[in-house]
N, C-alpha and C positions, 0 to 999 in steps of 0.2 A: 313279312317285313314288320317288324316292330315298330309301337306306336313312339319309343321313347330313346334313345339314344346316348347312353352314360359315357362320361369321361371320368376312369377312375386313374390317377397319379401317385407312385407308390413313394411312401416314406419309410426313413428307418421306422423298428419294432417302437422306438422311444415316442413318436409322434403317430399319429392319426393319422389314418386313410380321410384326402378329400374325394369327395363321389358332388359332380355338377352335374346336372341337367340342363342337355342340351334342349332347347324346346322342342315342346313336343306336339303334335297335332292336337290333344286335348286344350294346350294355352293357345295355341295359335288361332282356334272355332274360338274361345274364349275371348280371346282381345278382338278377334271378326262379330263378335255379339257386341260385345261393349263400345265398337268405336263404329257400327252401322247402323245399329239398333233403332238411333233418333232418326236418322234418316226414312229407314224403314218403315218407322211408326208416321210420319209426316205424309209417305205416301199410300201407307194402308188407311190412313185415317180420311184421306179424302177419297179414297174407293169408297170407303164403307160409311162415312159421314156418323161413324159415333168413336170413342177416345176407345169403349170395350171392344169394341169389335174390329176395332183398328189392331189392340193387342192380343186379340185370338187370333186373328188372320198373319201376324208377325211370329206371334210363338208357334204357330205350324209350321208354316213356311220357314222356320228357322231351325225345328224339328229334323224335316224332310232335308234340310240342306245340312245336319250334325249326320242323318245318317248316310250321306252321300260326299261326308267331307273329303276319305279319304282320295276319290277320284277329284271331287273341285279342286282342293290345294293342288294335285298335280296339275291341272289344268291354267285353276287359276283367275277362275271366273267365277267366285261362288257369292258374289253378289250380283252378279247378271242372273243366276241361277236361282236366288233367293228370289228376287223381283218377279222371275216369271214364275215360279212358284205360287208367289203371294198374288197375282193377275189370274192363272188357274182355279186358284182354291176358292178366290171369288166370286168367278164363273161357277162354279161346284156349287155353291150357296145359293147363289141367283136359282140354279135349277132346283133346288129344293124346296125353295121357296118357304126361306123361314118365316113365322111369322113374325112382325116386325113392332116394336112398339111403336105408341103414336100416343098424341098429348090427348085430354078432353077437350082443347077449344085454344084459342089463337089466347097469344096474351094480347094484354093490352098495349096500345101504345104509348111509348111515354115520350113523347116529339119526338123531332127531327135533331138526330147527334150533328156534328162539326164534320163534314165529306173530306176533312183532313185527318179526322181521329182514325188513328189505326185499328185501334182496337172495337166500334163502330164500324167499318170497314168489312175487318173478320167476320164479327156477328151478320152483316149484313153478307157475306158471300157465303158465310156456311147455312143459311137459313135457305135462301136461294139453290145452293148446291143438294138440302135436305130434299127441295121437291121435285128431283131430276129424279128419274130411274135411275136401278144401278145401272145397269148398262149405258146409260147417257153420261153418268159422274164419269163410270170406268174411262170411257172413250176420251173425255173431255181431261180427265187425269192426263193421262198414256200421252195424248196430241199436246197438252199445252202445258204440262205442270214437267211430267218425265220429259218433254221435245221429242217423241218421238214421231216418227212419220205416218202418214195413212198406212200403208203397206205394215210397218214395220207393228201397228198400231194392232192391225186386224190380224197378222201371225200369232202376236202374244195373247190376244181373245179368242183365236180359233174362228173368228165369224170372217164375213166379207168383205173386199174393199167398201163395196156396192153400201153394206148397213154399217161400216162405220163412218162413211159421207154421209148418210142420211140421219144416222145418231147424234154425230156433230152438228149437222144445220138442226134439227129439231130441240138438242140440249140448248144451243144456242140461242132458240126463238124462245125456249122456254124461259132463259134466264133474262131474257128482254121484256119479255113480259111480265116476271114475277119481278121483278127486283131493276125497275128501269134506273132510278138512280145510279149503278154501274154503269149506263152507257157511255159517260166520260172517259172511264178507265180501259183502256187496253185498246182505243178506235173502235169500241164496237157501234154500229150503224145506230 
């Protein structure tokens, strides 16, 4: 089967051949990169808790899914297909155990921002989110950012019901204690 599908329509000698291209699975992975991609990077970035490694984790996972296009398009799923890619590949990492940068020393504080500022808000859930384990971000990602279920939660990580309830209550104590000012938001106790 060919990737490209030509409509050629004949003219007299006096005028030109039109030749259109029908799309073709190279534009169609093309316009599937360009209109998922933010998406993608939003949710690699809070697995991975850095901007870089959110877009290493997206350009593989989007790699693995150009070289399995042809079966996704028929199917039809290749952004379920990217996601649990990119949920894999950071399991993959975790087990490697890269090493991981870290700062020399806390910054300073400079007060207390406005708990309506959003962008204060951010800062203050991604600092909080930095001192999770992956596996505690992963879980807490997957359960509360994707909505997906415990079960459905612990399929795409390969691990157990049993340690993503216990990763979720532990993520969750952790973020109580590191960053209480959130308790407002979201009914947390």
């Amino acid at each position: 089967m060919a990737d490209a599908t030509f409509v050629a329509t004949y003219s007299p000698p006096s005028q030109s051949v039109t030749v259109s291209s029908v799309t073709t699975l190279a534009d169609e992975f093309d316009e599937f990169v360009r209109t998922r991609t933010p998406a993608l990077l939003r949710a690699a970035y809070l697995l991975t808790g850095d901007q870089h490694l959110a877009e290493d984790l997206v350009q593989s996972a989007l790699a693995r899914a150009h070289r399995s296009w042809k079966k996704l398009h028929a199917v039809g799923n290749a952004e379920a297909y990217t996601r649990k890619t990119m949920y894999h590949l950071q399991i993959s990492w975790w087990r490697k155990r890269r090493v991981a940068e870290s700062l020399p020393g806390e910054m300073p504080d400079r007060g207390r921002a406005d708990d309506t500022d959003p962008a204060a808000l951010k800062i203050t859930v991604r600092q909080a989110l930095l001192k999770l384990t992956d596996k505690q971000r992963a879980v807490l990602v997957l359960r509360y950012f994707e909505d997906h279920t415990e079960a459905e939660t612990a399929e795409l990580l390969g691990i157990a019901l049993g340690t993503v309830k216990s990763q979720t209550a532990k993520a969750l104590a952790r973020l109580r204690s590191v960053a209480p000012e959130l308790a407002h938001f979201g009914g947390a106790r």
